[in-house]
N, C-alpha and C positions, 0 to 999 in steps of 0.2 A: 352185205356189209356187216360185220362182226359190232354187235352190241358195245365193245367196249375200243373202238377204231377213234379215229381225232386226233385233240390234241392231248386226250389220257394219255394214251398208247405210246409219248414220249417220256412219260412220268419217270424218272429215276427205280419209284419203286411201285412200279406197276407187276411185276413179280408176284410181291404179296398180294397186290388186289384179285390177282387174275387166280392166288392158291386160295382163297376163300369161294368160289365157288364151281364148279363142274357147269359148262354152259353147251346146252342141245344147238348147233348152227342151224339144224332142219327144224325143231318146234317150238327155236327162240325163248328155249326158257331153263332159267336156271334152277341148280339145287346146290343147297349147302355141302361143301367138303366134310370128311370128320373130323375136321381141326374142331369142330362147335360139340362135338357128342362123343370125340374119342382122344384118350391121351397121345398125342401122336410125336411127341419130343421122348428122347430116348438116352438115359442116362447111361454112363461109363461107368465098369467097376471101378470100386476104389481102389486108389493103389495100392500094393502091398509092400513096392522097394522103388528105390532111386537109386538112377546111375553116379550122383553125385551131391554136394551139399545143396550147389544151386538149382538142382531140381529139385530136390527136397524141398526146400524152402519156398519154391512156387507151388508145388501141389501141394504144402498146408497151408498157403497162403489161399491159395484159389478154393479148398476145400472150406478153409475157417475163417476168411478175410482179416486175418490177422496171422503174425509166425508165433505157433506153435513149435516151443523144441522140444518137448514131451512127441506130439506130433512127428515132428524132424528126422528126433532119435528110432522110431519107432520104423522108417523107411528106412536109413541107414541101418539099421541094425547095431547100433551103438548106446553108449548112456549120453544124457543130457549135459554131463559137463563137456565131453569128447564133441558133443556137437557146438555147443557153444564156443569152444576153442578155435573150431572147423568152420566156422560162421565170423570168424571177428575180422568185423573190416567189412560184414558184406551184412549185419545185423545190430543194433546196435537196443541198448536197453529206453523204454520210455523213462524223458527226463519227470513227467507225473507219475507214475506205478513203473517201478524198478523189477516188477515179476511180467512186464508186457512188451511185448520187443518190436521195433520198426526196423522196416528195411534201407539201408543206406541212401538210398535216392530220397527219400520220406525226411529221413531224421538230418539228414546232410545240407536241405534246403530249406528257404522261408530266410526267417528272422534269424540267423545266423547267430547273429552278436548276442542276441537275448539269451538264446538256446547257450552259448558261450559259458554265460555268466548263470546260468541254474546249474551247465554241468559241474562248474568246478565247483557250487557248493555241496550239488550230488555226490561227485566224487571225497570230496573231505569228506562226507559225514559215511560215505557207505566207499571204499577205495575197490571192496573185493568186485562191486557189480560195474563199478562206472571207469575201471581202468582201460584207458584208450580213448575216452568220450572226449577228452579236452582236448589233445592231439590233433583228434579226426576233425574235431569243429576249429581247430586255429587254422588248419588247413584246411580249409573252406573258407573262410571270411576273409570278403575281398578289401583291399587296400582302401584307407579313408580318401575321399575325395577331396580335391585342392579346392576348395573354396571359390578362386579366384577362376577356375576352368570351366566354375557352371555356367552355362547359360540359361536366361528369364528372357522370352519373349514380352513387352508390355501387353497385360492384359493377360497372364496367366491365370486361369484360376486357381490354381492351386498354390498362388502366391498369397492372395486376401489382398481385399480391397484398400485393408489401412495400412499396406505394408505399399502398396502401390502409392498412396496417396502421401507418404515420406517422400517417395521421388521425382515428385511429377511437382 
């Protein structure tokens, strides 16, 4: 019977248990892998070109956890305004630091209406960095809710107790 037989052996990630060590079945004994004494993960060169903007934009992403279009441009083989042009709609500038860019699924979600109401002061006071930002967020912010459509189960918490205690 194999040392590590049972109910382990259905483990989801028994994989990695079983790559931590080399196990003898004949003298029943283990020894440590070189995962413990050697680097054994194996990096990718960096890129040098992308096929395109949105590849671009995921290997500086993935490289910088942020987009870089200094970065961007430098895959493409173009300047940073031609990138920015080539990115709009799929990058958008942060509404706190206008030199730090999110990516559309990022800046396009959340609090919608807030994000709303800081672009269009962003935009007034800087028009050159924040042109497209008000557009992009009206078109996202979903329609007010009728009032009269919500429903309160009694005993919601997240109604409050003295709001419950007007109706009851």
């Amino acid at each position: 019977r194999h040392h590590l037989q049972g109910a382990i052996s259905y483990d989801p990630r028994m994989a990695m248990v079983r790559s931590l060590e080399l196990f003898d079945d004949e003298t029943e004994q283990a020894t440590k892998t070189s995962i413990f004494d050697t680097d054994v993960t194996f990096t990718t060169e960096r890129a040098t070109s992308a096929a395109g903007i949105d590849e671009a934009i995921a290997i500086a992403f993935d490289e910088r956890g942020s987009i870089d279009p200094e970065r961007v441009s430098e895959l493409l083989d173009t300047d940073v305004e031609d990138v920015l042009d080539r990115a709009r709609g799929k990058i958008y500038p942060s509404l706190t630091d206008p030199s730090t860019y999110e990516v559309a699924g990022q800046f396009l979600a959340g609090d919608v209406r807030s994000k709303l109401a800081r672009a269009r002061v962003a935009e007034a006071e800087n028009p050159d960095v924040y042109t497209g930002v008000v557009d992009a967020l009206e078109a996202v912010v979903p329609p007010d809710a009728d009032p009269a459509r919500i429903g309160v189960r009694p005993g919601a918490e997240w109604v409050g107790v003295d709001n419950h205690k007007q109706f009851l």
